[in-house]
Backbone as a printed PyTorch tensor [residue, N CA C, xyz], in Angstrom:
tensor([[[122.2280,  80.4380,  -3.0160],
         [122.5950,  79.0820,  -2.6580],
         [122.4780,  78.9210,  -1.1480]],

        [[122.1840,  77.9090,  -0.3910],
         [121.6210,  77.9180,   0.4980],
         [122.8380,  77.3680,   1.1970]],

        [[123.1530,  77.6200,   1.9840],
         [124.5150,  76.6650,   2.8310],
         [123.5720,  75.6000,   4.0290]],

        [[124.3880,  74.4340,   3.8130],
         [124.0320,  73.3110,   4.9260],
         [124.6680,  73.2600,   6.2770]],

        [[123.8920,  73.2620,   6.9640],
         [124.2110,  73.1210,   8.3610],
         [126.0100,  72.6820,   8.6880]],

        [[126.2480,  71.5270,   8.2030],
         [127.8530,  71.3900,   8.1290],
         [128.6910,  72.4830,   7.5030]],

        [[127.9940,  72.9520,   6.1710],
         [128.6760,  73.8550,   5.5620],
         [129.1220,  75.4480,   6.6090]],

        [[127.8140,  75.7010,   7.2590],
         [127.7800,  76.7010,   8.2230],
         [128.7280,  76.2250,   9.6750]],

        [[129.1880,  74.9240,   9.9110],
         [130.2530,  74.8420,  10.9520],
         [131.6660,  74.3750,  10.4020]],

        [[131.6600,  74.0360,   9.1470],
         [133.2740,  74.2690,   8.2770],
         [133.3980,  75.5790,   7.9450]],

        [[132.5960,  76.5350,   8.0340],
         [132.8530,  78.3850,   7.8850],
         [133.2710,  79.2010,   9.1250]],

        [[132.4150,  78.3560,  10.5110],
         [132.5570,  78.6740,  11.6770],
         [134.4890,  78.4360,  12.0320]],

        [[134.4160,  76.9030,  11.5780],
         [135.9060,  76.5770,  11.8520],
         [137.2840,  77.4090,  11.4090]],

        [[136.8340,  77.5350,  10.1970],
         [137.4140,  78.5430,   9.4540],
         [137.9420,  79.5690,   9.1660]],

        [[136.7890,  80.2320,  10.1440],
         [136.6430,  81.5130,  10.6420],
         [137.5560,  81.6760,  12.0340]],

        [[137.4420,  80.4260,  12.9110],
         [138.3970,  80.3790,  14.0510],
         [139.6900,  79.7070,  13.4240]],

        [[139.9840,  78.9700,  13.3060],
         [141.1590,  78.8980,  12.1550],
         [141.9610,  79.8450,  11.7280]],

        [[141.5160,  80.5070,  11.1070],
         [142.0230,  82.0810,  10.8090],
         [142.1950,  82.8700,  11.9370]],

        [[141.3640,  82.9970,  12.8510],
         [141.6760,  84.0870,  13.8220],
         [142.7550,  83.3210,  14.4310]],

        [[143.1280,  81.5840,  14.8460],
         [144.8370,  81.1500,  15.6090],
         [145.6520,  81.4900,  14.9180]],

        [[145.5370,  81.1430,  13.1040],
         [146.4830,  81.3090,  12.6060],
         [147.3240,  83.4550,  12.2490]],

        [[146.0460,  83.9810,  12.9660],
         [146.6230,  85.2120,  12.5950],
         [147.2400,  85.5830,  14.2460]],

        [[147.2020,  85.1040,  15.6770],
         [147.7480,  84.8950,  16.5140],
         [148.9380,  84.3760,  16.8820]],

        [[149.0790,  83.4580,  16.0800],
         [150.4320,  82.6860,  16.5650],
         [150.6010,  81.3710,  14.8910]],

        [[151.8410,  81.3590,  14.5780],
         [151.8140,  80.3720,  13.6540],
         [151.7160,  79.4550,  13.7420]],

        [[150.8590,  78.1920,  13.5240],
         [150.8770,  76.6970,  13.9070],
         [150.9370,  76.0870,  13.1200]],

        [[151.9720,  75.1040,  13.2860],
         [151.9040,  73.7970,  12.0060],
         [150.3170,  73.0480,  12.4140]],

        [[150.1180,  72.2430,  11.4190],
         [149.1740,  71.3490,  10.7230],
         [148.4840,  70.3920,  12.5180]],

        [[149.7760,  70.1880,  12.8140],
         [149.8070,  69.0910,  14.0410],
         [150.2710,  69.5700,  15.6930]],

        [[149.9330,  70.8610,  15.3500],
         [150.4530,  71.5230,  16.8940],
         [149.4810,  71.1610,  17.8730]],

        [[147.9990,  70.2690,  17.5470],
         [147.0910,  70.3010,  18.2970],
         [147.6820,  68.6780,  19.1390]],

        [[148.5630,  68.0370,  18.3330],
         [148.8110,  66.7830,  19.0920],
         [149.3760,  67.3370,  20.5940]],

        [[150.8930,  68.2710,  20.5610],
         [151.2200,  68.7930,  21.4400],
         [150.5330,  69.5960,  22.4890]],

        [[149.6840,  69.7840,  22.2980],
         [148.7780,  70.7270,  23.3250],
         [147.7190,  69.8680,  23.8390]],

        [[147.0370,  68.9490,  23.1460],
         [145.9540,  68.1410,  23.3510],
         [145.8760,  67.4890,  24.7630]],

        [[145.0000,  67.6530,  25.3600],
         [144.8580,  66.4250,  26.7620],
         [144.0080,  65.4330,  26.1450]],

        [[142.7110,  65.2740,  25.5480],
         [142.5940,  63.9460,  25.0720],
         [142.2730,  64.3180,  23.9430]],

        [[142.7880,  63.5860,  22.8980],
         [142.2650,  63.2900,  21.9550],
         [141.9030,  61.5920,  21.3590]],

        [[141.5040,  61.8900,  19.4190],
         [140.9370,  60.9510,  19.0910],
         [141.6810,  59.9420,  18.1460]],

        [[141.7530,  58.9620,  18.1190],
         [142.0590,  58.0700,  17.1100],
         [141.9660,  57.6720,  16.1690]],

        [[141.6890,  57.9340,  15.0890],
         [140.7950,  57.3450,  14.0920],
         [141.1500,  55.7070,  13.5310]],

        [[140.4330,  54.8400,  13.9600],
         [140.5050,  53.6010,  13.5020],
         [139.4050,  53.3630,  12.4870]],

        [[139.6780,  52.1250,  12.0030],
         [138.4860,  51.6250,  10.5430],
         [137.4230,  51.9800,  11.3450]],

        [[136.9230,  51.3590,  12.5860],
         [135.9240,  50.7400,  13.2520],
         [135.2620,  52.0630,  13.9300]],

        [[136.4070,  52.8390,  14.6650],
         [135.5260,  54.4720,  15.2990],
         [136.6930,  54.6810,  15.7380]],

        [[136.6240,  55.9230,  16.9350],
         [137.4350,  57.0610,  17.0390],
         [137.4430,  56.5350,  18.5670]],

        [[138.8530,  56.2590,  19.0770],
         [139.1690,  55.8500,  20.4840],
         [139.7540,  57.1480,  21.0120]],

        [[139.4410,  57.5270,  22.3250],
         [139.9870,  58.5800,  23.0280],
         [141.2480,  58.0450,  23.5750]],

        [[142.2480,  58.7770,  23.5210],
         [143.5130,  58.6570,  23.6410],
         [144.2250,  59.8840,  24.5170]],

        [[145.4210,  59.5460,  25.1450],
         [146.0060,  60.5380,  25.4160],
         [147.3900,  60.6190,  25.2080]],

        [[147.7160,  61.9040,  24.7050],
         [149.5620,  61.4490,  24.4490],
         [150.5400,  61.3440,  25.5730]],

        [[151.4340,  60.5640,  24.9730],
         [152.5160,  60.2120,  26.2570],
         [153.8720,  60.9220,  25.4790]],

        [[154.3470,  60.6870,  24.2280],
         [155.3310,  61.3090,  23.8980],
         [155.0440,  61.3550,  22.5120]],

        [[155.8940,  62.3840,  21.7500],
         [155.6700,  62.7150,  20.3760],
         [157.5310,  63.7180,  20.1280]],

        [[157.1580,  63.8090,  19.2230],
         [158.8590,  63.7780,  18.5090],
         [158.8390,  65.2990,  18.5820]],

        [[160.0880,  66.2480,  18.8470],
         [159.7350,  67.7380,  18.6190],
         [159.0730,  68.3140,  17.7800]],

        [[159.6900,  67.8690,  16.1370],
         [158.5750,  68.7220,  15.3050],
         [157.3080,  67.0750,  14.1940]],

        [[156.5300,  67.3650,  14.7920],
         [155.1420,  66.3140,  14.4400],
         [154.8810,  66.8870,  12.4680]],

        [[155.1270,  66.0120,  11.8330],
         [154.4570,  65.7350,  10.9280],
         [153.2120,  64.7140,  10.6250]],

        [[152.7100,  64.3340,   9.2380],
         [151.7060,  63.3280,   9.2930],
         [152.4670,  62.3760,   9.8460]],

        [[153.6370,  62.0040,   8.9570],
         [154.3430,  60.4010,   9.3260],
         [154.9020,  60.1540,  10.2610]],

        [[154.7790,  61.2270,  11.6250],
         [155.3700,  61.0150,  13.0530],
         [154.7450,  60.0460,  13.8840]],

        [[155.7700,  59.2730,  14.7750],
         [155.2700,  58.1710,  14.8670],
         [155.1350,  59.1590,  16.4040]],

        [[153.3710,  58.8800,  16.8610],
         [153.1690,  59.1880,  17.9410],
         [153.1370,  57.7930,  19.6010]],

        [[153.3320,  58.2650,  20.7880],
         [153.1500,  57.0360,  21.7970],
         [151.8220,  57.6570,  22.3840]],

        [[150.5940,  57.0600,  22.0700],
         [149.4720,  57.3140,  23.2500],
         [148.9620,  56.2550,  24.1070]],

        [[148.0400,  56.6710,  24.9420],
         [147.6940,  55.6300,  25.6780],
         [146.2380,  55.8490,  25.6430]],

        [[145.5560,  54.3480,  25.5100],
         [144.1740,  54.4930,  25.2300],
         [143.2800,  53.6050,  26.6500]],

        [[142.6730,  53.9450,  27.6280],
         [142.2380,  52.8240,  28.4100],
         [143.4780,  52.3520,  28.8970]],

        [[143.9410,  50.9100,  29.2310],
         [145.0510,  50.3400,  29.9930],
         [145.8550,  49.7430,  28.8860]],

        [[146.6610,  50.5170,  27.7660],
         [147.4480,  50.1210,  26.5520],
         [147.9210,  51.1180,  26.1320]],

        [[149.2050,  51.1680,  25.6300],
         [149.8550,  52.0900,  24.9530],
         [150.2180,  51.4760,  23.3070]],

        [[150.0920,  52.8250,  22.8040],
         [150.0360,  52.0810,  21.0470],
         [151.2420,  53.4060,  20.6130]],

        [[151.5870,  52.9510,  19.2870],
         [152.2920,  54.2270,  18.6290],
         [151.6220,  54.1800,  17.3990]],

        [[151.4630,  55.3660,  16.9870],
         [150.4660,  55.3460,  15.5410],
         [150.8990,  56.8780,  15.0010]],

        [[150.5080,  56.8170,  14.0170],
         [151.2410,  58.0810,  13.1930],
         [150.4590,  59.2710,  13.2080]],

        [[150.7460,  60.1950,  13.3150],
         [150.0180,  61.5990,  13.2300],
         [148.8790,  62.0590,  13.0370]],

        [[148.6220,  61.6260,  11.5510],
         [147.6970,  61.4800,  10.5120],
         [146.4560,  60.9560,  11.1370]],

        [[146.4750,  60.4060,  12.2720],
         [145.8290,  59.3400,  12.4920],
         [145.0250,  60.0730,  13.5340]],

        [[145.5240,  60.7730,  14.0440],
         [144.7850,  61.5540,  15.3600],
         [144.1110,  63.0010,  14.7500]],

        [[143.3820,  63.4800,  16.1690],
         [142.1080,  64.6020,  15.4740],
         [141.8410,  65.0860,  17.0300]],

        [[141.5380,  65.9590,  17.2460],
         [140.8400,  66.3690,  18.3420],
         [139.2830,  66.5530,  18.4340]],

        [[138.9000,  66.5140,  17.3200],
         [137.9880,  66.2450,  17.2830],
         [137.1070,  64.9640,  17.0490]],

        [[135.9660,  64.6750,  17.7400],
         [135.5690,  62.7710,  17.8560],
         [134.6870,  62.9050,  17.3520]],

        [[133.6580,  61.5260,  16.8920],
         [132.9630,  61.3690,  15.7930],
         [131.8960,  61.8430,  15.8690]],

        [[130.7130,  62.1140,  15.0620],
         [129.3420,  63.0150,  15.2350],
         [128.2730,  61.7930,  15.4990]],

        [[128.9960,  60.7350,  17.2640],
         [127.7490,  59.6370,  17.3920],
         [126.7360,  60.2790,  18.4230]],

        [[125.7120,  60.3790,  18.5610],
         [124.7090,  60.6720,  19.1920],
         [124.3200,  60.3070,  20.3710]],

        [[124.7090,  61.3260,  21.2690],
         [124.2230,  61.3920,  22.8830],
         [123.1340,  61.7020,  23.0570]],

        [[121.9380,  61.3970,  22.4490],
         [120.5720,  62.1470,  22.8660],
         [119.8790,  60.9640,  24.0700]],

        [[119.9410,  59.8220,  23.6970],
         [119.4690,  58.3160,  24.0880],
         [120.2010,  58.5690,  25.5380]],

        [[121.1380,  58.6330,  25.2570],
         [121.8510,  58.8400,  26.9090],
         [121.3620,  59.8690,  28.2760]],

        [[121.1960,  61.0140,  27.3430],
         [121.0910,  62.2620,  27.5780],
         [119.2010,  61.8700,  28.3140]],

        [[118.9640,  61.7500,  27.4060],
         [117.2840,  61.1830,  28.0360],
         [117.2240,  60.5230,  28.8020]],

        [[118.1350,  59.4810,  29.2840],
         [118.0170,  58.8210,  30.3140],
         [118.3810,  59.5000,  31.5400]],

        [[119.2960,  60.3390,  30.9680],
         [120.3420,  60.9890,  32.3690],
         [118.9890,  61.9530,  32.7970]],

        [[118.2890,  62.5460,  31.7230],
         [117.6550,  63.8060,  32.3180],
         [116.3710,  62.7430,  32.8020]],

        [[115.5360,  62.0910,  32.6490],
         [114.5410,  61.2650,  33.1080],
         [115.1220,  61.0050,  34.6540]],

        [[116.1570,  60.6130,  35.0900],
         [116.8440,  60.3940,  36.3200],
         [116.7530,  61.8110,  37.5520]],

        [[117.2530,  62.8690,  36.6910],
         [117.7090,  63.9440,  37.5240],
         [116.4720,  64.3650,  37.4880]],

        [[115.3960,  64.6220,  36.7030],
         [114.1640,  65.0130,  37.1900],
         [113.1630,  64.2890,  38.1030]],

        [[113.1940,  62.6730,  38.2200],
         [113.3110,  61.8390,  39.4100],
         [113.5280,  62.4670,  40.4640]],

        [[115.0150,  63.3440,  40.5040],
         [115.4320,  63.5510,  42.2390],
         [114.9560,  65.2290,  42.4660]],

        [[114.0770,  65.6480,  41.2420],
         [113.9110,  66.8420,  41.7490],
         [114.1860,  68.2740,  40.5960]],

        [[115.3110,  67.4950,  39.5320],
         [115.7680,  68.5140,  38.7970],
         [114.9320,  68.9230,  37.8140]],

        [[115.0220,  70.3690,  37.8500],
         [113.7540,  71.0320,  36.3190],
         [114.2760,  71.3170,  35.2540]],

        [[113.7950,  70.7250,  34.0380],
         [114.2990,  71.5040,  32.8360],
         [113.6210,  72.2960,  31.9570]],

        [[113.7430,  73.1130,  31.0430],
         [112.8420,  73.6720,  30.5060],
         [113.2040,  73.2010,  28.6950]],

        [[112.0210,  73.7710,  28.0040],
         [112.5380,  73.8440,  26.7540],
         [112.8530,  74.7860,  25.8490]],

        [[113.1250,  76.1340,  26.7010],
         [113.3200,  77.7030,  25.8920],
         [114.2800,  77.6640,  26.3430]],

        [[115.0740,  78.5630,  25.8820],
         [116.2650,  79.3330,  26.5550],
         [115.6100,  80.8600,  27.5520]],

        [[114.3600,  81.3990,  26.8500],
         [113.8130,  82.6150,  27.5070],
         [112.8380,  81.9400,  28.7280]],

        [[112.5880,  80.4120,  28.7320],
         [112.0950,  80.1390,  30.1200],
         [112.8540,  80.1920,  31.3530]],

        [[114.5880,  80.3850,  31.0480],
         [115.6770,  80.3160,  32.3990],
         [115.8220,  81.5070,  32.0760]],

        [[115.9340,  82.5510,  31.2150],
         [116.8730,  83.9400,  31.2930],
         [116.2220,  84.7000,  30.4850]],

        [[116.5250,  86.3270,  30.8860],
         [116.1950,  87.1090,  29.8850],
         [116.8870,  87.5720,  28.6160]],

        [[116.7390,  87.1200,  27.3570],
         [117.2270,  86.6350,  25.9420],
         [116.7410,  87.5810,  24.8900]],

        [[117.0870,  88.0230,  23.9160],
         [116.3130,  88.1220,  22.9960],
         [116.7310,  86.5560,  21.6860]],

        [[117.1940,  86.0170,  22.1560],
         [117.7010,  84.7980,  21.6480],
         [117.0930,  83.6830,  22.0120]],

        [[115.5460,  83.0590,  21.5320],
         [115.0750,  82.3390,  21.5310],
         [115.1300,  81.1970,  21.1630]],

        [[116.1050,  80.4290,  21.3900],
         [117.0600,  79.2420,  21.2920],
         [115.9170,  78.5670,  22.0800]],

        [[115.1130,  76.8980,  21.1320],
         [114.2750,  76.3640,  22.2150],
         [115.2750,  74.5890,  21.5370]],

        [[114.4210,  73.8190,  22.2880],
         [115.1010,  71.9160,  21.7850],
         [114.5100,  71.9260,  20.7850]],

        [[115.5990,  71.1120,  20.5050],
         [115.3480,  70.7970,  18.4350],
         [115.7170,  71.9730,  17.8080]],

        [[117.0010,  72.9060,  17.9530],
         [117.3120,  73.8130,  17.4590],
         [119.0980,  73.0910,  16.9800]],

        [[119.2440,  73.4940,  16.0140],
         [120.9400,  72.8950,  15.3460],
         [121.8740,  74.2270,  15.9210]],

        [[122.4740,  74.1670,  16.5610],
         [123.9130,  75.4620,  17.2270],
         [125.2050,  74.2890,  16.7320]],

        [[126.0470,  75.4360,  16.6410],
         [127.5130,  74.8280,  16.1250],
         [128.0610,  75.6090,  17.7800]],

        [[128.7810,  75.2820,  18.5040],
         [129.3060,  75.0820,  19.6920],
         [131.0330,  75.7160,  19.2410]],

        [[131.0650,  76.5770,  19.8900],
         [132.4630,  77.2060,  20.0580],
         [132.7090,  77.0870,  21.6210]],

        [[134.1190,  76.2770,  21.9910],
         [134.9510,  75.9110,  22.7430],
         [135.5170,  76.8770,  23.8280]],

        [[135.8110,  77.1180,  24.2370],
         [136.6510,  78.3050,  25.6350],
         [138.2050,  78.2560,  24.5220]],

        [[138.2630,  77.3490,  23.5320],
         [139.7160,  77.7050,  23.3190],
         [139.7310,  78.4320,  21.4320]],

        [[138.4070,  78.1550,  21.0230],
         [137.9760,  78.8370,  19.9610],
         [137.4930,  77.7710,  19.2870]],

        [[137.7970,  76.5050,  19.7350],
         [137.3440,  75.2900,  18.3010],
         [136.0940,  75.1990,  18.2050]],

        [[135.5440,  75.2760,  16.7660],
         [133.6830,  74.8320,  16.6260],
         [133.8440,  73.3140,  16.4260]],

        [[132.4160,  72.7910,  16.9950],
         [131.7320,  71.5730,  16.8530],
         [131.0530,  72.1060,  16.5990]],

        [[130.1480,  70.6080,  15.6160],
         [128.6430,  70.7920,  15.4860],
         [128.3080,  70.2380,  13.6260]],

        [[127.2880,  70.3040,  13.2540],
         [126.2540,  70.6430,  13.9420],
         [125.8510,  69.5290,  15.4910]],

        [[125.1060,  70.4230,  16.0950],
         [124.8060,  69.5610,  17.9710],
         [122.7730,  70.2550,  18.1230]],

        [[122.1090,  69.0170,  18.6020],
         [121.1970,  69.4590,  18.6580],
         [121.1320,  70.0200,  20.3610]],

        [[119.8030,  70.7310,  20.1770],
         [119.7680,  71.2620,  21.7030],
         [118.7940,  70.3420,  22.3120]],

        [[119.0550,  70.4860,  23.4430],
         [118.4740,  68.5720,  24.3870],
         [118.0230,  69.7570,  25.4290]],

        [[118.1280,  70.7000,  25.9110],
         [117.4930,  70.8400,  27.7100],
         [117.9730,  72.7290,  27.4560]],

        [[117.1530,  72.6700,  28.7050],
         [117.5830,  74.1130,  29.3580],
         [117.1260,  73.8940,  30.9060]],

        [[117.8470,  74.6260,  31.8590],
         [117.5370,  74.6950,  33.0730],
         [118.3420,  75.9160,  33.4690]],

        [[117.8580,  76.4080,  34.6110],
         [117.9590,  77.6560,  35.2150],
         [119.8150,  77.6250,  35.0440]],

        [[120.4300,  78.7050,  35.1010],
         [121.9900,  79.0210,  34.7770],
         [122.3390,  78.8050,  35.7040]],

        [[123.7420,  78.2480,  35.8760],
         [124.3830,  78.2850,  37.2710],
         [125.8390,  77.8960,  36.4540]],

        [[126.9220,  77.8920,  37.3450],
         [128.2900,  78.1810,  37.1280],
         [128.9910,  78.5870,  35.7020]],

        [[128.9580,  79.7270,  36.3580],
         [129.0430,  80.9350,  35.2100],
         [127.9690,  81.0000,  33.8230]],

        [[126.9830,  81.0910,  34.3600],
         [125.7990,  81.2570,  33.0860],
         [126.0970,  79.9420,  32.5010]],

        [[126.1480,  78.5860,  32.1920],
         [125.8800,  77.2550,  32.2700],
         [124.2780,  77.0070,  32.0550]],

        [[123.8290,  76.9070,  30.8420],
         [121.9030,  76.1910,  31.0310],
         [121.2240,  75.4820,  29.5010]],

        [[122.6760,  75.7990,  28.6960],
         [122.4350,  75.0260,  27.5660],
         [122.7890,  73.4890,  27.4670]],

        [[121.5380,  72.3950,  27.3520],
         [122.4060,  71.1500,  27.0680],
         [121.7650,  70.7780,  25.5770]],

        [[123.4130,  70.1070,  25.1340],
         [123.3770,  70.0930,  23.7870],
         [124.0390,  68.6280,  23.3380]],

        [[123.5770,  67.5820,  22.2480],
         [124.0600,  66.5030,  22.0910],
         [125.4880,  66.6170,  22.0140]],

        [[126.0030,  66.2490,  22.8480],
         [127.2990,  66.1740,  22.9350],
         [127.6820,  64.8310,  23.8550]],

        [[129.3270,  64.1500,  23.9610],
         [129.8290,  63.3420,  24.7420],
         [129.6400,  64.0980,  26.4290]],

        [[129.9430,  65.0790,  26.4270],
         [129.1570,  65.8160,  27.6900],
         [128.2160,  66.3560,  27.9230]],

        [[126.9470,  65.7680,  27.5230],
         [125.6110,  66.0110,  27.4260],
         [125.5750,  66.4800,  29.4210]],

        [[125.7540,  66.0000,  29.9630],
         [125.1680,  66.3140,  31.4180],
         [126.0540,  67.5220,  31.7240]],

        [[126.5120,  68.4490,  31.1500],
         [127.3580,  69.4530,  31.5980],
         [126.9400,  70.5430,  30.4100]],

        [[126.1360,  71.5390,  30.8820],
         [125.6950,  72.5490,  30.3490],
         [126.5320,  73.3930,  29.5300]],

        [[125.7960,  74.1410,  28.3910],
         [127.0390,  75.3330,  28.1070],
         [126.2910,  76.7290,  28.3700]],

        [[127.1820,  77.0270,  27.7150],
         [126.6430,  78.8690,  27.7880],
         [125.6520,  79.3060,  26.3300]],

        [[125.0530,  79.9780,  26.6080],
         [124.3910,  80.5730,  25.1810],
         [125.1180,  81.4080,  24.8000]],

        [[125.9030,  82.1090,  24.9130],
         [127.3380,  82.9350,  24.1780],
         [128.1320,  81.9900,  23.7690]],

        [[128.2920,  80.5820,  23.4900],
         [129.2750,  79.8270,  22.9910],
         [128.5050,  79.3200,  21.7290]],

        [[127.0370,  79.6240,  21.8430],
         [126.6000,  78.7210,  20.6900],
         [125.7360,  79.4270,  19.5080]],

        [[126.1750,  79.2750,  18.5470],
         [125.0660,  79.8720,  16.9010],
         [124.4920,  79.1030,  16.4820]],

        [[123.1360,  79.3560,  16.3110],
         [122.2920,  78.8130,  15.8700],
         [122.4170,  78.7630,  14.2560]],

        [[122.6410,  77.6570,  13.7450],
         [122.4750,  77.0350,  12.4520],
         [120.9650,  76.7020,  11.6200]],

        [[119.9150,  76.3500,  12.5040],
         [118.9070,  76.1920,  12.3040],
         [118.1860,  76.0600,  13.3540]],

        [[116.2380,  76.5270,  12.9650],
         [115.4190,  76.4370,  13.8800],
         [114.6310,  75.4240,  13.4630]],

        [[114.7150,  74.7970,  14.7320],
         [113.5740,  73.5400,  14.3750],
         [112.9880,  73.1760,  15.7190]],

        [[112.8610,  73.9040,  16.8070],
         [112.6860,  73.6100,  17.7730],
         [111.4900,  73.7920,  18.4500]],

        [[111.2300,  73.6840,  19.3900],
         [109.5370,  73.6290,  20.0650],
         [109.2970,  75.3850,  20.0180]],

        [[107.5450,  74.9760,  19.2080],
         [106.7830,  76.0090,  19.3530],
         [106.0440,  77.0260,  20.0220]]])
């Protein structure tokens, strides 16, 4: 049976999941308390939010206070995610990189054109993205490579922070589909 790309970053999650929960015990909603921004989920899309106060112990039906932009709302638990929706930064991302190569900046489309790899990660490749704090995203396509810099930094990948590189140790490749 073949696993799907999502299927391969709900295993990833999973897999980190298990390794917090065998670290330290966490309820369901410990991510509200720790969170610097998170997401909202409304009918319409997912507003970035940040919390202002929340009750000691957070269930679904806890009524949370965040602040979104210049408004504060209270909304219930259930309702928030740290993780935001799978909308597509590539359009952006193309513009940003069309700009910076304007003033000079190079990108490549290998990962073995900036570094020495045996991990031939090129654009148009699917990586699921693990976090500095263990959380996977993804699936995320790969958009750029350019030479490494702050702290090995040269992967860019559709993401809300498309102009801020990652590392190739943060990311597994899910699928190859990328330049030949």
């Amino acid at each position: 049976m073949k696993t799907t790309l999502l299927g391969e970053v709900r295993r990833l999650q999973e897999k980190g999941n298990k390794k917090s929960i065998n670290q330290k015990t966490m309820s369901k909603y410990d991510f509200i308390k720790q969170g610097n921004l998170l997401y909202w989920h409304t009918a319409d899309n997912d507003v970035e939010c940040r919390i202002i106060s929340t009750p000691e112990k957070v269930d679904s039906d806890s009524i949370i206070l965040i602040a979104t932009g210049s408004s504060e709302i209270e909304v219930l638990a259930s309702e928030l995610s740290p993780i935001g929706s799978s909308r597509s930064h590539k359009e952006e991302f193309l513009r940003w990189k069309k700009e910076r190569e304007a003033e000079g900046m190079e990108f490549f489309n290998r990962l073995s054109e900036v570094m020495e790899t045996d991990n031939d990660l090129a654009v148009g490749d699917m990586v699921a993205f693990t976090n500095d704090y263990g959380v996977v995203f993804g699936p995320k396509e790969v958009l750029a490579f350019r030479k490494p810099w702050n702290g090995g930094r040269c992967v860019y990948i559709d993401s809300d922070a498309y102009w801020f590189p990652d590392r190739p140790g943060q990311l597994t490749i899910l699928s190859k589909g990328g330049t030949e």
